[in-house]
C-alpha positions in Angstrom: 26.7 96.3 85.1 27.3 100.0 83.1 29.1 102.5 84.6 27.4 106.5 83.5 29.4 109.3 85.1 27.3 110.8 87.5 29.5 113.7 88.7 32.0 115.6 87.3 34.8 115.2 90.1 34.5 111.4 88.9 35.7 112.7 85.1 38.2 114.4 86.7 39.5 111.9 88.9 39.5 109.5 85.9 41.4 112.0 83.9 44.0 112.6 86.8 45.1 108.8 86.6 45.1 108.2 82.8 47.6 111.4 82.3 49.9 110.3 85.4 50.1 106.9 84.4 50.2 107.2 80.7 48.1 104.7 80.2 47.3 102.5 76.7 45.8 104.1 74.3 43.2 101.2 74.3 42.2 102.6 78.2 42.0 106.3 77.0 39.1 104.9 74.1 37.3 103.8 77.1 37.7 106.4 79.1 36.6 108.8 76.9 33.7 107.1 76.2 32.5 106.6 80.0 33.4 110.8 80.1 30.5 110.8 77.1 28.1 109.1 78.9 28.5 105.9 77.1 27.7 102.4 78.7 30.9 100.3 79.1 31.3 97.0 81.1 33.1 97.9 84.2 35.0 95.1 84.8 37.1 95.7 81.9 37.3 99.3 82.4 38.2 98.6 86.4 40.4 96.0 86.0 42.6 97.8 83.1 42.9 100.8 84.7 44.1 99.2 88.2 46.8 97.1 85.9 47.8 100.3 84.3 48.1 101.6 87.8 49.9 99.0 89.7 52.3 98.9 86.7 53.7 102.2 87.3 53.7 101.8 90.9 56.1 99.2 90.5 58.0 101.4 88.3 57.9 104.5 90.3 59.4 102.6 93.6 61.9 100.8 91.1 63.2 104.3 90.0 63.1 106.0 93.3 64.8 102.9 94.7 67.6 103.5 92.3 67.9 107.3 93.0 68.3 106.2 96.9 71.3 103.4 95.9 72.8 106.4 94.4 72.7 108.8 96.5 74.0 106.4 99.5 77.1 105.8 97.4 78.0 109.4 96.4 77.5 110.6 99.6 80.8 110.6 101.8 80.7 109.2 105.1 80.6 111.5 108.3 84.2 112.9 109.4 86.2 112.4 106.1 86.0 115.5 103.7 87.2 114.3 100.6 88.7 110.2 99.3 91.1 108.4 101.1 94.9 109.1 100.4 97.1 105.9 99.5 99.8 108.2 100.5 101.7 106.7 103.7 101.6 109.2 107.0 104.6 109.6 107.5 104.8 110.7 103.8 102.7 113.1 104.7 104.9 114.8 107.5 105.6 118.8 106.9 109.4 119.3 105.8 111.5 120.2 108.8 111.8 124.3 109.7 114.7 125.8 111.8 114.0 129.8 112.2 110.9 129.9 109.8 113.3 128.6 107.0 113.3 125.0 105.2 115.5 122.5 107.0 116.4 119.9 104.2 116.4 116.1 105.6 119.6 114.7 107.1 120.8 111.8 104.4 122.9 109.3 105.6 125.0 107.8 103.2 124.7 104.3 102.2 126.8 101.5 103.3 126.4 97.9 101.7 125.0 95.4 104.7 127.7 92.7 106.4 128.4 89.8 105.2 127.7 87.3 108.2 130.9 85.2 108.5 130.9 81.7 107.7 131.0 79.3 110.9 132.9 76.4 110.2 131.3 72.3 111.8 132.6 71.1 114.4 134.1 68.1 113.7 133.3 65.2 115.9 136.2 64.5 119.6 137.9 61.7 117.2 138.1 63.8 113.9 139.5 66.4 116.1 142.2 64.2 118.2 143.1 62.7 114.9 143.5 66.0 113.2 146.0 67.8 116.6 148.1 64.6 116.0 148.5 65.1 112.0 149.4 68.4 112.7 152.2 67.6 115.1 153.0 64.6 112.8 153.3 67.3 110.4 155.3 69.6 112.0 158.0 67.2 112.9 158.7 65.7 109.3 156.3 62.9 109.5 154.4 63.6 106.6 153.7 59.8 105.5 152.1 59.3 109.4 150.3 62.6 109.5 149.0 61.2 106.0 147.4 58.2 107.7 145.9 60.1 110.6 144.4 62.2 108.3 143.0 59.2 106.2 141.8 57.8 109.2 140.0 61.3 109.8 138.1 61.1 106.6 136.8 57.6 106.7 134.9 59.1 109.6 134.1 62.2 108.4 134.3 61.8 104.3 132.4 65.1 103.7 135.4 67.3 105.6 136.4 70.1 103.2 139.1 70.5 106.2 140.5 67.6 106.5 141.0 67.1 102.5 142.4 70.7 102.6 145.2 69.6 104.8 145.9 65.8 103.4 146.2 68.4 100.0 149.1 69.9 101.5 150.7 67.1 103.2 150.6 65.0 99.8 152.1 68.6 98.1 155.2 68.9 100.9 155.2 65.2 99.6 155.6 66.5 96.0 152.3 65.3 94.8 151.2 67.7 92.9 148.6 66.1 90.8 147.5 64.1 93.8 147.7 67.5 95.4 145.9 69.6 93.0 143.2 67.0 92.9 142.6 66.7 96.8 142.5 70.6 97.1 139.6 70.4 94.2 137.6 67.8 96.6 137.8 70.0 98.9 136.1 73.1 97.2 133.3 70.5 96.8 132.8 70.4 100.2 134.1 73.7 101.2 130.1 75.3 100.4 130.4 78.8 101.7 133.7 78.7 103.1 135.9 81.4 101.2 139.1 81.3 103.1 139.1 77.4 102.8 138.4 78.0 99.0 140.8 80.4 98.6 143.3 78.2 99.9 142.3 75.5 97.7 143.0 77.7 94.8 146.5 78.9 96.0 147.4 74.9 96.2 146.0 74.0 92.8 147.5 76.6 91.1 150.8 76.2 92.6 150.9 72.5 91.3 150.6 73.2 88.1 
């Protein structure tokens, strides 16, 4: 089958899709010579010129497709006028005004937090019953008894930073003082964050030096 042109507005129309679609150059060779009036198999002539077509179809939706993605992601969305601010709102709080003039900000001057206060264990009803009677053992001259109670305290409670802290001062009334220094040091082991008890400690060792 040969296709002659047979009208002009089928030249034209020919001509229209060629330049729009910039087709080959290979296309333009036969569409010129269908434009002279030469036979050319119009399969080949169809067939191209659809490719050539559908190819920059494709092309055209991928570009406008584009142009759309864009668009959506420069456009800002409904109610905000401008980016987002990072600054916090109460950053963003006018200065204070008293009579139309600038009130600076009240500054409070800084003080340094408490220190929560160490809460000693309470040592178990024997441990404690033990310790009263060392005390009055103590108090009265007994110092070898209130020695023993005390012993007696620890082999129930061996991790009492109080109870070596007092057998330290019985053995120094005792005249101990290495024996003294040394149970006031195994008490700062135990004593963990207890700074009166350690500062004690530290009185007693030093004085038995």
């Amino acid at each position: 089958m040969l296709i002659t042109p047979s009208t002009s507005a089928v030249r034209v129309a020919f001509h229209f899709i060629i330049n729009l679609l910039g087709a080959s150059n290979r296309t333009r060779i036969g569409v010129a010579a269908f434009d002279k009036g030469l036979p050319l198999p119009a399969s080949r002539a169809l067939i191209r010129v659809l490719f050539e077509a559908l190819r920059a179809t494709y092309l055209v939706a991928g570009l406008i497709f584009v142009g759309f993605l864009a668009g959506c992601a420069t456009t800002p969305m409904p109610g905000r006028s401008g980016p987002v601010s990072n600054v916090p709102a109460e950053s963003r709080v006018p200065p204070p005004r008293r009579n139309g003039r600038y009130q600076p900000p009240e500054v409070t001057a800084y003080r340094e937090p408490a220190t929560p206060k160490y809460s000693r264990p309470e040592p178990a009803r024997a441990v404690q019953a033990l310790s009263r009677r060392a005390e009055d053992q103590r108090a009265s001259g007994q110092l070898v008894a209130a020695a023993a109670s005390l012993e007696r305290a620890l082999r129930i409670e061996p991790k009492n930073a109080v109870l070596w802290n007092r057998l330290a001062h019985v053995r120094y009334e005792q005249k101990q003082y290495a024996l003294a220094s040394s149970l006031a040091a195994k008490s700062n082991a135990f004593a963990g964050q207890d700074q009166a008890l350690r500062a004690d400690n530290n009185k007693l060792i030093s004085r038995s030096r």
